[in-house]
C-alpha positions in Angstrom: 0.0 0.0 0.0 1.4 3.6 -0.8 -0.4 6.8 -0.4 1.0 10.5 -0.4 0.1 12.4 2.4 1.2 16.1 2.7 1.5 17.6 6.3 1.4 14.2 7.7 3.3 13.4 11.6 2.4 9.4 10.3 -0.1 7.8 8.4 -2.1 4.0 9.5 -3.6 1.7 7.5 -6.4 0.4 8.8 -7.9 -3.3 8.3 -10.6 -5.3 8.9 -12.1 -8.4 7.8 -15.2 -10.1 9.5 -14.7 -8.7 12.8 -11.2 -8.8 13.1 -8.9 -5.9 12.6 -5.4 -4.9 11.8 -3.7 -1.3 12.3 -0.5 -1.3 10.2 1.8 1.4 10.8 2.8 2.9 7.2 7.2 4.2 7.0 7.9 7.6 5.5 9.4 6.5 2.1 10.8 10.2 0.3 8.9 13.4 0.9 5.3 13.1 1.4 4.9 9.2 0.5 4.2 6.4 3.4 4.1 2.7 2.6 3.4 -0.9 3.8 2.8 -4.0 2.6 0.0 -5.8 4.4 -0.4 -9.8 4.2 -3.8 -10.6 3.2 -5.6 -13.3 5.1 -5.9 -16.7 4.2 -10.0 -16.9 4.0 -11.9 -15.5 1.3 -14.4 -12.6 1.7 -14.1 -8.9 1.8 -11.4 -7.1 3.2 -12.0 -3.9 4.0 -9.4 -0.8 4.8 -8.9 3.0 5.1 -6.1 5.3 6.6 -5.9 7.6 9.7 -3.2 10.4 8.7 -2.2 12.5 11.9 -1.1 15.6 11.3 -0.2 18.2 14.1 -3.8 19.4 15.5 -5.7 16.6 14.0 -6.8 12.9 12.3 -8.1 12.6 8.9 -9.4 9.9 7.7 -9.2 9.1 3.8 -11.5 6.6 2.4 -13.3 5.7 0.1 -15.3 8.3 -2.4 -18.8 9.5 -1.6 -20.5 7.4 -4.3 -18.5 4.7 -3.3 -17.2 3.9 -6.6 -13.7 3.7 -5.2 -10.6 5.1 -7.7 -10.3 8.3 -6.0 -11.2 8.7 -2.5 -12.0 11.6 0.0 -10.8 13.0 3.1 -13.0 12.6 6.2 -13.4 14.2 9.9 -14.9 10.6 11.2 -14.1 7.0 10.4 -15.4 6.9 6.0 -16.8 4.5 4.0 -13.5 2.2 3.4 -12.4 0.6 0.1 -12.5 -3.3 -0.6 -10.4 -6.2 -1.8 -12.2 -8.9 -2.7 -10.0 -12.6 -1.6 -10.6 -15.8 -3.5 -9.9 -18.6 -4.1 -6.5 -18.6 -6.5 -8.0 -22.1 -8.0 -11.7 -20.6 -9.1 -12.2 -21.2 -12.5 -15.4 -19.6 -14.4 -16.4 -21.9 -18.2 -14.7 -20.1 -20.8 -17.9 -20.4 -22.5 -19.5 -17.9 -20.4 -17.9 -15.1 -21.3 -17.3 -15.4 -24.7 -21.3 -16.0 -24.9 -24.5 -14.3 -25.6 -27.5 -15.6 -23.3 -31.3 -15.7 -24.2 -33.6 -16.2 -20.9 -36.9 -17.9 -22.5 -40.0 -18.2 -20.6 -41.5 -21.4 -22.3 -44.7 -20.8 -21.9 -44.6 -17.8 -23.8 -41.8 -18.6 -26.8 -43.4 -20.9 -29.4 -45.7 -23.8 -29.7 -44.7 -27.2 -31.5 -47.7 -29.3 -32.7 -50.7 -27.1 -31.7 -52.4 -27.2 -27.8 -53.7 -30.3 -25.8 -56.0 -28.9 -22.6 -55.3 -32.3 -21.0 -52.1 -31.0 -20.4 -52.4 -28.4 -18.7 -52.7 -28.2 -14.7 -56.3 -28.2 -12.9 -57.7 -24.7 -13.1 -56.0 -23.1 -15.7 -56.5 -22.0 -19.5 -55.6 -21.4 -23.1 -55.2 -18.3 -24.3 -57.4 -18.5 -27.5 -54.7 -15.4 -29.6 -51.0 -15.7 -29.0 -51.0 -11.9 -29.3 -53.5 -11.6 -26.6 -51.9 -9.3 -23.1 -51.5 -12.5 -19.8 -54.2 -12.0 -17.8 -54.2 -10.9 -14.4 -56.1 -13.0 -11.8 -56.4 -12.3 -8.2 -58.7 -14.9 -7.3 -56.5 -16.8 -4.5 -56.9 -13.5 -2.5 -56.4 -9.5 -3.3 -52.6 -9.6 -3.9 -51.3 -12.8 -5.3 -51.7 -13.7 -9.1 -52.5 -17.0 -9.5 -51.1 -17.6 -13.1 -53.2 -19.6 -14.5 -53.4 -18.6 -18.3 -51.0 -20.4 -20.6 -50.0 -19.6 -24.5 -48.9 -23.0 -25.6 -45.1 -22.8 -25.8 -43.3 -26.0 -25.5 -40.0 -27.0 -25.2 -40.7 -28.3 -29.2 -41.6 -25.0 -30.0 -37.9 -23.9 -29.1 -36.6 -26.8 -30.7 -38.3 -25.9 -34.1 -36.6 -21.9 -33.4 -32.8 -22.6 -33.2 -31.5 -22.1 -36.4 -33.0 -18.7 -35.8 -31.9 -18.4 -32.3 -28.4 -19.1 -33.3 -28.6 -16.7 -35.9 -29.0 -14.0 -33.7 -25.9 -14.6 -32.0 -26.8 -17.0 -28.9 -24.9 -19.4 -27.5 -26.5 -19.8 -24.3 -30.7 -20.4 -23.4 -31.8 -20.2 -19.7 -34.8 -21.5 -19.5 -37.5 -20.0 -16.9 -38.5 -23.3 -14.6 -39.7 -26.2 -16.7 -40.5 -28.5 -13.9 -44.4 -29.7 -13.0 -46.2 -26.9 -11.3 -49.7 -25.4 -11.6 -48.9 -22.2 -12.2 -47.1 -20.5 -15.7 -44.4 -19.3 -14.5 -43.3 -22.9 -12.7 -41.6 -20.8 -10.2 -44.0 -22.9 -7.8 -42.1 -26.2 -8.2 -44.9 -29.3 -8.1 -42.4 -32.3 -9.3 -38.7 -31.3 -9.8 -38.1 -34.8 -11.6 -41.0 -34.0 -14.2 -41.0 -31.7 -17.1 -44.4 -30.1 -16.7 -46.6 -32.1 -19.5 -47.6 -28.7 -21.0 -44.2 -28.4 -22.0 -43.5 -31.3 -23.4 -41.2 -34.3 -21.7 -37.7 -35.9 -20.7 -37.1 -36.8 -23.9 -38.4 -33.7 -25.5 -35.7 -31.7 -23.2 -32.8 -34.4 -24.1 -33.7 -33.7 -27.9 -33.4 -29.9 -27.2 -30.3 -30.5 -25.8 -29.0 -32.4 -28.4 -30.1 -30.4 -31.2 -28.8 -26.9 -29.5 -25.5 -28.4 -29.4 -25.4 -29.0 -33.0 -25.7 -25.1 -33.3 -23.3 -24.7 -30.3 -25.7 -23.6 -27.7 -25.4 -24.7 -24.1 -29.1 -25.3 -22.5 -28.7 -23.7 -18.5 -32.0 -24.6 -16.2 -33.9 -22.7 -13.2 -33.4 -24.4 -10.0 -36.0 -23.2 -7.5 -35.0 -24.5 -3.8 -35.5 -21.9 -1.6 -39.2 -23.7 -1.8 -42.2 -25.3 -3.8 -45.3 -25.1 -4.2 -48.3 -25.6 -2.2 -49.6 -27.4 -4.9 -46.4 -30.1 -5.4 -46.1 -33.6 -4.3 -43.7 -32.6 -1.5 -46.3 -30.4 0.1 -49.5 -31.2 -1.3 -51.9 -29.0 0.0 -54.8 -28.9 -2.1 -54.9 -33.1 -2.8 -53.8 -33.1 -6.4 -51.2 -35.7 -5.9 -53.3 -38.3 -3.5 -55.2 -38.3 -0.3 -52.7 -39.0 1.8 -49.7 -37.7 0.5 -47.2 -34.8 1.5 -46.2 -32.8 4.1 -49.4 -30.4 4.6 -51.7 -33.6 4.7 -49.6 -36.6 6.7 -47.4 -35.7 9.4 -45.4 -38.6 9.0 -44.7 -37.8 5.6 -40.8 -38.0 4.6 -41.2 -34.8 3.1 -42.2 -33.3 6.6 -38.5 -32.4 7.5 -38.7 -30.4 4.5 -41.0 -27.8 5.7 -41.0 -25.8 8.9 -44.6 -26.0 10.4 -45.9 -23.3 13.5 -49.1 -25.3 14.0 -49.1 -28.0 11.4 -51.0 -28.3 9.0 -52.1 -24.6 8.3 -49.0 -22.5 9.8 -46.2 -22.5 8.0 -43.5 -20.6 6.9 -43.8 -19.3 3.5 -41.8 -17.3 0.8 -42.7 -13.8 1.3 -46.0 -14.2 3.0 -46.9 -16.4 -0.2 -49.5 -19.0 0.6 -49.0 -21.0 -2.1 -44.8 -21.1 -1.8 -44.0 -23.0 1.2 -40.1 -22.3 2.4 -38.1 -25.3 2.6 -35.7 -26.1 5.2 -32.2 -26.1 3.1 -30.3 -27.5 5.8 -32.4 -30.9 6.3 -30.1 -33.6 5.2 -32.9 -35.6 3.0 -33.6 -32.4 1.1 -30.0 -31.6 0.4 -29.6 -34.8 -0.8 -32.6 -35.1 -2.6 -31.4 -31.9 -4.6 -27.5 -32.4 -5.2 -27.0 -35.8 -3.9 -25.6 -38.5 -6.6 -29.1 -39.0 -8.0 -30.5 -35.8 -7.1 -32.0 -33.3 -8.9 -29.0 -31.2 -9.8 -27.0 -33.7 -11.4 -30.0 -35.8 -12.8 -30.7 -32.7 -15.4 -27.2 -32.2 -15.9 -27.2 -36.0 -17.5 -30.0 -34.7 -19.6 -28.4 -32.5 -21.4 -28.2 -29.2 -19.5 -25.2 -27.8 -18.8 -25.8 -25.5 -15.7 -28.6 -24.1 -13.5 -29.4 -20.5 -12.8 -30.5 -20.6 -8.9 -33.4 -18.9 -8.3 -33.2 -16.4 -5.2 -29.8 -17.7 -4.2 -29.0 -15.2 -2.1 -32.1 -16.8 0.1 -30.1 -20.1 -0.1 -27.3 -20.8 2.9 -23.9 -20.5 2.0 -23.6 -23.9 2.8 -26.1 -25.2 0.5 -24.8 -23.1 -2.2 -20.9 -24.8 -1.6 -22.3 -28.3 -1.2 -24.0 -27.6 -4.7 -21.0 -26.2 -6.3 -18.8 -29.3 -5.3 -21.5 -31.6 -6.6 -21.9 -29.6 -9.9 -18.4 -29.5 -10.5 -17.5 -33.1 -9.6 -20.1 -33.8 -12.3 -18.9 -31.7 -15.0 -16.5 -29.0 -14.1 -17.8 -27.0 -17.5 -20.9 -26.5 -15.9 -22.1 -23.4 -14.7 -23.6 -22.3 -11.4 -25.6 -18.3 -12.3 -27.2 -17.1 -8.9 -30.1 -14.3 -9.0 -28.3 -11.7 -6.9 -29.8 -8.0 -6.9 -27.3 -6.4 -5.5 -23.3 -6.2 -5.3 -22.4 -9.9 -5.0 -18.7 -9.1 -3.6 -20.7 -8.3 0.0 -24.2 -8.8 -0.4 -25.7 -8.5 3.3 -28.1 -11.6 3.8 -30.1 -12.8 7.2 -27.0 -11.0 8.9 -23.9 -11.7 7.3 -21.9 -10.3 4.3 -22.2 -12.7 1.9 -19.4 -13.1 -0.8 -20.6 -14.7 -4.0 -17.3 -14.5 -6.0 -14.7 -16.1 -3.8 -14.5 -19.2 -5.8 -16.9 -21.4 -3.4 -20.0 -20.8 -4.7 -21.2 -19.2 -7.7 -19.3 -18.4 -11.1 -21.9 -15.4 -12.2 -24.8 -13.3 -11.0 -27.2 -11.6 -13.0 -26.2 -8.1 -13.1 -29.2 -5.9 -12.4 -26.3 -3.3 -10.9 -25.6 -2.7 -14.4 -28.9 -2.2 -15.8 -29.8 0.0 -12.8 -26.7 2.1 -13.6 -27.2 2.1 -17.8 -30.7 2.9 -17.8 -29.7 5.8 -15.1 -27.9 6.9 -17.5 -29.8 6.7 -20.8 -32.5 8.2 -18.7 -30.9 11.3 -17.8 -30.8 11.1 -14.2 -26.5 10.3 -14.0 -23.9 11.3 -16.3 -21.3 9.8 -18.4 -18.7 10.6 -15.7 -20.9 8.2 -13.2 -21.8 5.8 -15.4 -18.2 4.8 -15.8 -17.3 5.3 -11.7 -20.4 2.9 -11.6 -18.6 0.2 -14.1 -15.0 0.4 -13.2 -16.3 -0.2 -9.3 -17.6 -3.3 -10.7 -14.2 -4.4 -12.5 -12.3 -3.2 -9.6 -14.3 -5.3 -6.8 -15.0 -8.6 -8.3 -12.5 -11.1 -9.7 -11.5 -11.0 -13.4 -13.1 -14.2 -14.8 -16.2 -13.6 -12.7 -16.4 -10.0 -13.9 -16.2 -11.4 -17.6 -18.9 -14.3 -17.0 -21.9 -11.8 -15.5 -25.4 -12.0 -16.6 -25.8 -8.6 -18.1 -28.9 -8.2 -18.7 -31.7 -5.3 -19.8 -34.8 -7.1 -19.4 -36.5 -10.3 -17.1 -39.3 -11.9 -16.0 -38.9 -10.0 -12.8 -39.3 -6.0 -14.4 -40.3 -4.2 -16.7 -40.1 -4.8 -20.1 -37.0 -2.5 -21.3 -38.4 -0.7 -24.2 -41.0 0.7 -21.5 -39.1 1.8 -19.1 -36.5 3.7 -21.5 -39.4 5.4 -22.9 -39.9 7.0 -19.1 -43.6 6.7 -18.9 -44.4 6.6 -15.6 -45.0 4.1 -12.0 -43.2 0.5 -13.1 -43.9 -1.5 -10.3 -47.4 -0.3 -9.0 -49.1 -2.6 -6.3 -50.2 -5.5 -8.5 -54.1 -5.0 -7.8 -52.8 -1.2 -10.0 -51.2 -3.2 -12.9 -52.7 -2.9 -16.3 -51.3 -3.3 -19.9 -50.3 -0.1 -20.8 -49.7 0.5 -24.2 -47.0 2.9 -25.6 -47.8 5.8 -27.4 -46.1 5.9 -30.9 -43.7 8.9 -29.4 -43.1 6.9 -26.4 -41.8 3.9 -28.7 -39.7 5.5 -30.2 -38.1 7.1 -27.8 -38.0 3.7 -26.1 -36.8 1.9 -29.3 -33.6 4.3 -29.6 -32.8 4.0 -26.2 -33.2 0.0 -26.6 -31.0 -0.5 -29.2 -28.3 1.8 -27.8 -28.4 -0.3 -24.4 -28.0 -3.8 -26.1 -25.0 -2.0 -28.5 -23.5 -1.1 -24.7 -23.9 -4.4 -23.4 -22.3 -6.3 -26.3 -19.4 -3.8 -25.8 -18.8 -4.5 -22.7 -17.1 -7.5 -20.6 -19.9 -10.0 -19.6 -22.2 -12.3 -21.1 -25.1 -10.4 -22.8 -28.4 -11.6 -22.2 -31.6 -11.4 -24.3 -35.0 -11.8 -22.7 -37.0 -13.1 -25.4 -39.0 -10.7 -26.9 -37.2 -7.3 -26.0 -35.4 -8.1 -29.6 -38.8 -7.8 -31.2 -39.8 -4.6 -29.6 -42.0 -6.4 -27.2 -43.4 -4.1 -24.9 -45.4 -4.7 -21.1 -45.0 -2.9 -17.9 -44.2 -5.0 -14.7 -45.7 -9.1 -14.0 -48.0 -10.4 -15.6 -47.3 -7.9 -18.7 -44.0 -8.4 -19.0 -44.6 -11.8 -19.8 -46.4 -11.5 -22.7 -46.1 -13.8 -25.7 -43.2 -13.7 -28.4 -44.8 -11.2 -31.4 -44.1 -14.1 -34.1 -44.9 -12.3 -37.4 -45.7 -9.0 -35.7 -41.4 -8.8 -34.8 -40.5 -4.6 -35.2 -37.8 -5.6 -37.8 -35.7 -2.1 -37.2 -34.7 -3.2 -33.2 -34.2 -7.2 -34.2 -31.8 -6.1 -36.8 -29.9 -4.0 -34.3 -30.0 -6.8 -31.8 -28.9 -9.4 -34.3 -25.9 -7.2 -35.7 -24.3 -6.3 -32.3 -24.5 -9.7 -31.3 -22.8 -11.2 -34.1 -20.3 -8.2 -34.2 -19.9 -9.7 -30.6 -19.5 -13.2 -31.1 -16.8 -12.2 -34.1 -15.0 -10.1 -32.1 -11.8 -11.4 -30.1 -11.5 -7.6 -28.3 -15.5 -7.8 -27.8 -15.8 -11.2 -25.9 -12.4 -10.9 -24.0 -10.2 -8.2 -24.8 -9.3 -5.5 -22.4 -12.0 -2.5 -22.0 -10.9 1.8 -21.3 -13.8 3.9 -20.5 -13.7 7.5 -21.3 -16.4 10.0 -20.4 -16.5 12.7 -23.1 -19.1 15.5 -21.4 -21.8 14.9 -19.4 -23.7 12.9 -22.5 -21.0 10.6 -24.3 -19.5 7.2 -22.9 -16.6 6.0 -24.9 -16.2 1.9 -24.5 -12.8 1.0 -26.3 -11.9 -2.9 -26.2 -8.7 -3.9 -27.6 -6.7 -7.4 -27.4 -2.8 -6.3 -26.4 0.6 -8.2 -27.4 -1.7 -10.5 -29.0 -3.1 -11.8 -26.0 -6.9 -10.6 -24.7 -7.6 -10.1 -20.7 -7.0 -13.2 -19.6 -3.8 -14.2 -21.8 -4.9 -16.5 -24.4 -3.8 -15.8 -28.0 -6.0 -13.7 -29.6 -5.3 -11.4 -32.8 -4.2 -7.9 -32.3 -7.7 -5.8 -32.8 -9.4 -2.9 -31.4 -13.3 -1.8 -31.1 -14.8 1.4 -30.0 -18.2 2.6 -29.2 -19.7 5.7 -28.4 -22.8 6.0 -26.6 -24.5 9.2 -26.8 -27.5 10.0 -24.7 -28.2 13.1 -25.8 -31.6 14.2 -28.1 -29.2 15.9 -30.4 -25.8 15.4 -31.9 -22.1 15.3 -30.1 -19.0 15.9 -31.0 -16.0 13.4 -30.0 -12.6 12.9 -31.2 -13.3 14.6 -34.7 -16.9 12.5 -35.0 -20.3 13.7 -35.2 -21.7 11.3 -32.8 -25.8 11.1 -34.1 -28.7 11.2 -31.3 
C-alpha cells in the first residue's frame, strides 16, 4: 500500500475483515509518500481498509469516495466508508464459454408452440389463451394480492426446438430456460415435481432432444433451479390433494417430506416465501432435502445428464452459504464445465443476507450473477438522471471489486421476468412496479416507442461492448413491450417482430460473437461530457484479458444519450 500524504506526523492503514482488525503502521518512504505491505488473510471474503493520517492538530481519515465507486477517494473528519479487496480462491475457475457467450432467458410458456395445444395437459384450473397476441391475464382470485397464473399460451420446449436455427442466428450461444418442472402455475416458479418436465411443456425426452439439437448449433441449454421452496400445490407439500389423499407434508405428518418444511401449528402455519401461501419455504439445511437436490441421483445432477449444462439458482442469495458450496462441489464433480448463475440484486462481492456479508465470487459458490447493478446504472444513465462521468465510476467499481473471470462471466442483462419490459421503461412513462391489484397493460404511445426503441437499441449496442455475457430476454429483440408481472410476460410477437430493433440486436450480437477484443479483450472507458461514454476494447501483445492468444484488434463505441448530436474525437456522434 502507498499513499501521499502532505503535512502528515504518520499515516495507518487500517484493516478489517469479518470482525477482526489490523492497524498497520505505514514508514515515511521520500517526501510526502508512506508505505506498507499488508499480508492478506488466508480466507476468502471482503477485506476492508482506510487510513488515519495524523497531522499536528488533528486525524483525517481518507477513504473511500462519496458514491462509493472507489478510484479516488475523500478525506473525512470521522471513520469513512473504506475501500474493498475482494479474496478468492486462486484455483476458481469460471467456463470459458460464459464469457465469450451471448445468453437468451426464455420463458416457455410464452416462446413458441410445436404441434398445436392439448387442454389435457395443462394443470387443474387453468387456461388457453385463444390469440397468442393476446396481453396474460391478471387473476387475483386466490386473495387481493397474489396472481394465480393460471393462463397459458402454448409454448413448449418443441416449440424452441423448431426456433434454433433462428436463435443461433442471432448470435446465442446460451438459453436459460424460466422453470420447466411440473407446477400449476405458468411461471413454474411454484415447483410441483422437480423430476417432471411439466406435461404442458412437453417431456424428458423432448428436453434431451433440445439439448441435443442446441448443441449441434453450439448452444449450451442452462436450467432454473427453484430450492429456496415449492409449491403448495407439489407432491412434496401437497396442499390442495392433487397428488393423493394421503400424501405430503401439509396432509400426513409422518410424511418423509415433513422435514422439508418448517410447520408453527401444522397443517395450516407454516412458513412461507414472502407471505406467499402458495410457496411454502423449505428447510435447506435438512439432510434428506440436500440430498434429494445435489446428492448422486439428485436433482442437480439428474438434469445435468440430460443435457443441461448449468442451473441459474433462483433467489440464491435466500439459499445458505452452505447449500450453495455443497451444490457447487457436486456440480463441479459432475462436469467441471458446468455453470452455477445465482439471482443476486445487489453487489455480490458483499451482499448483506439474514446478517452476514455474503461473498458470492470467492471461488466457493457461484461463477456469475445476473447483473441488475448494471442495468440499474445504464438505464440511469440513458435516462438522464447520471452522467457519463458516473456511469463509468459505476462500471469500473464493478471491475475493480470482483475477480476478473467472474467479472467477464456476468449476466448482463436489460430485461426479465422479474421487471419491466425494457423498451417501457427507456421510454420513461411513468410508476413500473405499482401494487399489482394497479397493474394494467399499458400500451406505448407511438412517441413513447420511439423514444424507447432508440434507447433500446443503444443499451444492447453497450452491453455487447462490454465485458460480460449479454443476455436477451425473449421478446425485448422484437420490440416487445409490457409494464411489470403479468405484462412483462407477454407472448413472443411471431410475425408481428418490429424488424428495425431485431436487426440492431442481431448485428451487435454477431459483431460480438466475431469479435476477439468484444468477448475478451481488455475495455478503457472514457467520459467525453456529461452525455458521451466511450467503450474501447482492444486485445494487447496478441493476447486478450485473460492471456490467451488472440489477434491484435481494437473496437470502439460511443454511446451518446443526448436528443441531439455530439461531437467526440473529430466524430459527429448522431442522437
Amino acid at each position: 500500500m502507498r499513499i501521499r500524504a502532505e503535512h502528515a506526523r504518520a499515516v495507518t492503514l487500517r484493516l478489517w475483515k469479518d470482525g477482526r482488525e489490523w492497524r498497520i503502521p505505514m514508514g515515511r518512504e521520500t517526501g510526502d509518500f508512506f508505505s506498507c505491505e499488508a499480508a492478506m488473510p488466508e480466507d476468502t471474503g471482503s477485506l476492508w481498509y482506510y487510513f488515519l493520517v495524523e497531522e499536528d492538530m488533528r486525524t483525517v481519515f481518507y477513504g473511500n469516495a462519496h458514491d462509493l465507486c472507489y478510484g479516488e477517494g475523500a478525506c473525512y473528519d470521522h471513520e469513512p466508508p473504506s475501500y474493498q479487496i475482494t479474496l478468492y480462491d486462486p484455483q476458481y475457475r469460471v467456463p470459458r464459454w460464459m464469457r465469450e457467450g451471448i445468453m437468451m432467458q426464455i420463458m416457455v410458456d410464452r416462446f413458441n408452440n410445436a404441434g398445436g395445444l392439448d387442454s389435457r395437459k395443462l394443470p387443474p384450473d387453468t387456461y388457453y389463451h385463444k390469440n397468442w397476441y393476446d396481453w396474460p391475464d391478471l387473476n387475483l382470485e386466490r386473495d387481493k394480492t397474489e396472481n394465480s397464473a393460471n393462463d397459458f399460451f402454448g409454448g413448449n420446449l418443441k416449440g424452441i426446438e423448431e426456433k434454433l436455427a433462428w436463435i443461433a442466428g442471432m448470435g446465442v450461444s446460451v438459453l436459460y430456460l424460466n422453470p420447466i418442472f411440473r407446477s400449476s402455475s405458468n411461471h413454474k416458479y411454484d415447483t410441483g415435481n422437480y423430476l417432471e418436465i411439466d406435461p404442458s411443456f412437453g417431456t424428458r425426452e423432448d428436453f434431451e432432444s433440445l439439448c441435443k439439437a442446441a448443441a449441434e448449433y453450439g448452444i449450451r441449454v442452462i436450467l432454473d433451479g427453484v430450492f429456496s421452496h415449492t409449491g403448495a400445490d407439489s407432491l412434496y407439500f401437497n396442499k390442495y390433494g392433487h397428488y393423493g389423499e394421503n400424501i405430503g407434508a401439509y396432509r400426513d405428518p409422518q410424511s418423509p417430506y415433513r422435514k422439508w418444511y418448517r410447520f408453527e401449528n401444522w397443517p395450516d402455519a407454516y412458513e412461507c416465501w414472502w407471505g406467499f401461501r402458495t410457496l411454502p419455504n423449505v428447510d435447506e439445511q435438512e439432510p434428506t432435502f440436500r440430498e434429494f437436490i445435489y446428492g448422486k441421483e439428485g436433482v442437480a445432477l439428474r438434469w445435468m445428464r440430460s443435457g443441461a449444462s448449468g442451473w441459474r439458482l433462483d433467489v440464491a442469495d435466500e439459499l445458505p452459504m452452505k447449500f450453495l458450496g455443497e451444490l457447487r462441489r457436486a456440480v463441479k464433480e459432475e462436469n467441471p464445465d458446468a455453470c452455477l448463475l445465482g439471482e443476486v440484486w445487489e453487489d455480490p462481492t458483499n451482499k448483506i443476507a439474514y446478517g452476514e456479508t455474503r461473498c458470492y465470487c470467492a471461488g466457493d459458490t457461484l461463477d456469475s450473477v445476473m447483473n441488475y447493478p448494471l442495468r440499474e446504472a445504464l438505464f440511469a444513465f440513458l435516462l438522464g438522471h447520471s452522467s457519463a462521468g458516473q456511469f463509468a465510476r459505476r462500471i469500473e467499481a464493478m471491475r475493480e471489486s470482483m475477480p476478473r473471470n467472474f467479472y467477464y462471466s456476468l449476466m448482463n442483462l436489460l430485461g426479465s421476468h422479474d421487471r419491466p419490459r425494457a423498451i417501457n421503461v427507456l421510454a420513461d412513462c411513468g410508476n413500473m412496479q405499482p401494487e399489482r391489484k394497479y397493474r394494467f397493460p399499458l400500451v406505448l404511445t407511438e412517441e413513447q416507442y420511439n423514444l424507447g426503441k432508440r434507447r433500446l437499441i443503444a443499451a444492447w449496442k453497450t452491453l455487447c461492448a462490454l465485458p460480460g455475457m449479454p443476455c436477451i430476454y425473449y421478446g425485448d429483440d422484437a420490440g416487445l413491450t409490457g409494464m411489470t408481472d403479468p405484462f412483462c410476460r407477454a407472448a413472443y410477437p411471431w410475425g408481428r417482430e418490429d424488424v428495425e430493433i431485431q436487426e440492431a440486436f442481431r448485428e451487435s450480437a454477431q459483431l460480438r460473437e466475431n469479435s476477439p477484443a468484444l468477448r475478451t479483450g481488455e475495455m478503457r472507458l472514457t467520459a467525453i461530457g456529461e452525455d458521451v461514454l466511450k467503450i474501447e476494447r482492444f486485445t494487447r501483445d496478441g493476447v486478450d484479458a485473460f492471456g490467451v492468444s488472440a489477434p491484435v484488434e481494437q473496437r470502439t463505441l460511443y454511446l451518446n444519450r443526448a436528443n441531439e448530436i455530439r461531437k467526440a474525437d473529430g466524430l459527429e456522434l448522431p442522437a
